[in-house]
Every structure is written in C-alpha cells, then in structure tokens.
C-alpha angles and dihedrals in degrees: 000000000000107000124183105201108200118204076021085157085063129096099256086030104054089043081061101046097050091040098047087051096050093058098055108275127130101234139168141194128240108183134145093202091239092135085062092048089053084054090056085041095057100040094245151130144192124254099235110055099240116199133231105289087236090059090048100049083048090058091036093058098040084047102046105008089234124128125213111189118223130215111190110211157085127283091213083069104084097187091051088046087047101044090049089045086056107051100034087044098196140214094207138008114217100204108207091128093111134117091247099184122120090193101041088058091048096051096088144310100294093048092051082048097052089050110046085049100039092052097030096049094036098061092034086057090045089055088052098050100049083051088060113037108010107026095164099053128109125244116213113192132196103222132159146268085211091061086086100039122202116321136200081219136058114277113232129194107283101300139055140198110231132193110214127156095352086297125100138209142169104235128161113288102262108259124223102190110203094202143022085256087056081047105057084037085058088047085051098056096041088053098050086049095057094045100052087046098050103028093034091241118162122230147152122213111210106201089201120196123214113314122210132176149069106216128100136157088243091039095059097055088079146011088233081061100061112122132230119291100192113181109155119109094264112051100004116112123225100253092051097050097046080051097049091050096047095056087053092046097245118141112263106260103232110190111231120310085348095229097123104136123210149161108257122183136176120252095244089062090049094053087048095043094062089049098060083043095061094034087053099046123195112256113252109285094016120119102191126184130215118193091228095207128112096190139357127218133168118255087249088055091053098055091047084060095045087048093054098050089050091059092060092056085054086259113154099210116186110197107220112189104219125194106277112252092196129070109233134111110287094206120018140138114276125173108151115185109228102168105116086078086047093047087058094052111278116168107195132204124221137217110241080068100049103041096087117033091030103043119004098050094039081060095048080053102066105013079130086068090061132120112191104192082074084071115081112065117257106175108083114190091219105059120068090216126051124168118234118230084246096056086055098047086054087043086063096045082056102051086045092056089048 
C-alpha cells in the first residue's frame, strides 16, 4: 500500500514508518520537526541520542534497500498538507503529526493554545485534504484512551448502546477529557466523525493507552535506528520515568494514591496495530473506533513492578508518593473493553516480558545520558502559569550577568 505517516520523525511515528517499510509497503514521512524543537524548549533531551531523520532515511535505505520519502512541513498549512496529499495519492494516512503531551498543555495559555490548533487544524486540514485529493483513502488516527476518563462504568470502543425514555439508540461513549491535549483529542473525533458521516469519508480512530518501549524488530538492525526515551515531566511516560529513577538510584515518584488506572501496551503492538488498521480498512462513511491497549495497571502497580525488576539487576528502588499535580481521581473504577484489534489478529506483547530487555536496561545504557533535575513535576493543573525548566535556567543566567 501506499501509506503517508504524519509526525513520521516522532516516537510512535518513526516505529511505523520503519516498520511499514520493512513489510512491504511504499511510505513516506510528513513531519515539521516540532517534537525535536520541544526538546530544545524544555531544556531536554531524550535518553537515547537519536540522529537527523535524514540521516536516518540515508541508513535505513543502505541497510534494508528500502526508501521512505520525506515532506518537510507543517499540517496547519493547509496548502503544504494538501500539495503532499495530492502527489504521493495515498491509500491510507497514518495521523501521528499532534502536539501529545498532557503537561505540556497544562504549563500556561499559550501551551493549551498551541495544542488545541495544532491538533485541531491539523486534522481539520487533513480531512480536507483527503476530500479533495484522495477521497478514498483511510485515515488512521492516533486518538486517545484518556478521551473517555475514568468512568464509573465500563469503556467501550468508541460507541454505546443507551436506554432512555423507553427508546434506544448506539451513540459515541461520553468523553471526560482530563487536559486541554484530551480536549483537542475529543474535537478531533467528533470531527472525523462528522466528516465521515456527511462527506462519506472512511477512518479509523485508535484510542491508544500508554506506550513504553524502545525495541522493535526494525529499530535493532542499527544504532541510527534507536527510538525516542523520554523521561522528563512533560513527555515522558510513566514507565520511562520510574525506569529512569530506578537506574540513578532516586525514589519512584508515584502521583498521589497511585491508583490511577490505565491501558499500557508495548511499541511493537502499536506499530502492529496501525498495520492491521491500514490492511482492514473502514467502509466508506464509517468512523469506526478501536480501544489500542493490551493491559491496564494502576500507576502503584507499575512502580511495584519497576521496583521488582530493579531488584533483579541488584537496584535498590525505594517508591515516594508526591502530591498529585494533576487533578484526576487518585483511586476509581476503570475496565475499558480493547478486542476488536484482537479480533483482527493482534498478538500482543506483555510487560512482564519487556521490563527488563526494552526499558531497564536501556536506562542502565545510557544512565550516563541522565539529568536528574527533569525529574520532579513542575507543571501543576491547578495553577494558569507554570514556569518551564528553560525559563529558569535563563532566569539563573540572568541573575548571574547582573
């Protein structure tokens, strides 16, 4: 098939690409680069050194023989989006190009801004786009488990059945977003939906849990090939900041009770997921919507099982329960139904298989590579204003010229 991956430079993204090239498919990349200037806004790195894309595309083709095009440009720019739609004509859209960062919407006004237009033009301009040029193609988006919140009822996949009044009807599952990111995830299914239903468009909304890992079949064949570690507060997922403070010997920073539920699956299931995505396409006028999880845990349990794991590499992990930052419920009920993927023939990894080889000892790697002031949360949900670790930093060099 011919596959466009936007935000193809990204950690979910680049996975797809390489993985999508390596079975067969003609893709090619749209990114702007953004992800590696938050990096340079925050005053952060990831973990693992990850090289140009170009670079990267160069390797990939001299290892594998394989080419993956690249459009350098921004979604929001609807003339660029629609210019690179119409010559590479695709049979499906893979949508990772958004700003997917809780924390990063949280820090002020302007952050919760960027997001919510980034994500929400973007794909608005994407939807366009496809209308106009490739209105057979299948959009595959990258939405959300936290679209729905936490529930005193089970999460379905995207739709419910409802009693009311003695009448009955299927309508989408109510969303309680917990952050302006969730929020502009919940615009972006609602417009999909819209326009499949009114321009006869085809999609498939992938409501994906936590991701972890670095590992992947494509990813191992060079070092120019290692994925994204991010462990700072603000895109760094649970499981890679509890691993990163275990291999330097700081206290695993449970939020709260550390009951927060949520889905978790493994990189190498993401990257599958979106494959039998694009091989079982959505009938024309159907938005259709897949839970993208393989287990769920609470954050508590995660960091027992860090801290187990730990134990086996001769780490001593101590678990600290900080005051949650974020405002969400701290213990709740949370089954979320995820079979349709496993219906099409997903295989899923698990955790207990991948703690060790895909995250701790990556951390132990490069535990050189670690700085350990991006640890401790900053961004507090409560407050309008927070300050960024790189407007501090330049708050000190100021302080230091005067």
């Amino acid at each position: 098939m011919r596959i466009a991956v936007l935000g193809g430079d990204g950690y979910c993204g680049w996975a797809t690409a390489l993985h999508l090239s390596a079975t067969g498919h003609s893709v090619a990349i749209v990114d702007n680069f953004a992800r590696r200037q938050w990096d340079h806004e925050l005053g952060a790195e990831t973990l693992t050194p990850i090289r140009p894309l170009a670079e990267r595309l160069r390797v990939w083709r001299a290892v594998t023989g394989n080419t993956i095009e690249l459009f350098v440009g921004d979604v929001t720019d609807f003339d660029f989006l629609a210019s690179a739609i119409r010559e590479l004509e695709p049979e499906a859209v893979v949508h990772f190009a958004e700003q997917r960062s809780a924390p990063y919407s949280m820090i002020d006004r302007n952050h919760a801004v960027f997001t919510q237009v980034n994500n929400v033009v973007g794909t608005l301009n994407l939807l366009f786009a496809i209308r106009e040029f490739a209105p057979d193609c299948h959009l595959v988006k990258l939405g959300t488990m936290g679209e729905y919140g936490t529930p005193n009822i089970d999460i379905e996949e995207g739709y419910i059945k409802i009693q009311h009044n003695g009448r009955s009807d299927v309508v989408p599952y109510p969303k309680q977003p917990g952050s302006f990111y969730h929020l502009s995830k919940v615009h972006d299914s609602h417009n999909i939906m819209f326009t499949c239903k009114v321009w006869g468009l085809r999609a498939t909304d992938l409501n994906q849990g936590i991701v972890y890992g670095t590992v992947t079949d494509e990813a191992t064949l060079d070092d120019t090939f290692v994925n994204r570690f991010d462990y700072d507060e603000i895109f760094g997922t649970v499981l890679n900041r509890f691993c990163v403070q275990a291999a330097v010997g700081h206290p695993l920073t449970v939020y709260g009770k550390g009951g927060q539920t949520r889905g978790f699956l493994d990189i190498r299931d993401t990257v599958r997921c979106i494959e039998i995505a694009c091989l079982n396409p959505a009938d024309r006028g159907e938005c259709r919507v897949f839970n993208q999880f393989t287990e769920q845990f609470s954050i508590l349990e995660i960091a027992q099982m860090v801290k187990k794991a730990g134990k086996e590499l001769g780490l001593s992990v101590e678990i600290n329960h900080l005051a949650d930052p974020r405002v969400e419920a701290e213990e709740h009920y949370y089954n979320a139904k995820h079979s349709k993927l496993l219906d099409l023939g997903l295989e899923p990894h698990f955790l207990s298989h991948s703690l060790l080889d895909s995250l701790l000892n990556i951390a132990l790697k490069y535990r050189d590579r670690i700085d350990t002031s991006l640890i401790q949360p900053r961004v507090n949900w409560r407050r309008t204003r927070n300050k960024l670790r790189s407007q501090e930093r330049a708050t000190q060099y100021s302080d230091i010229l005067r």
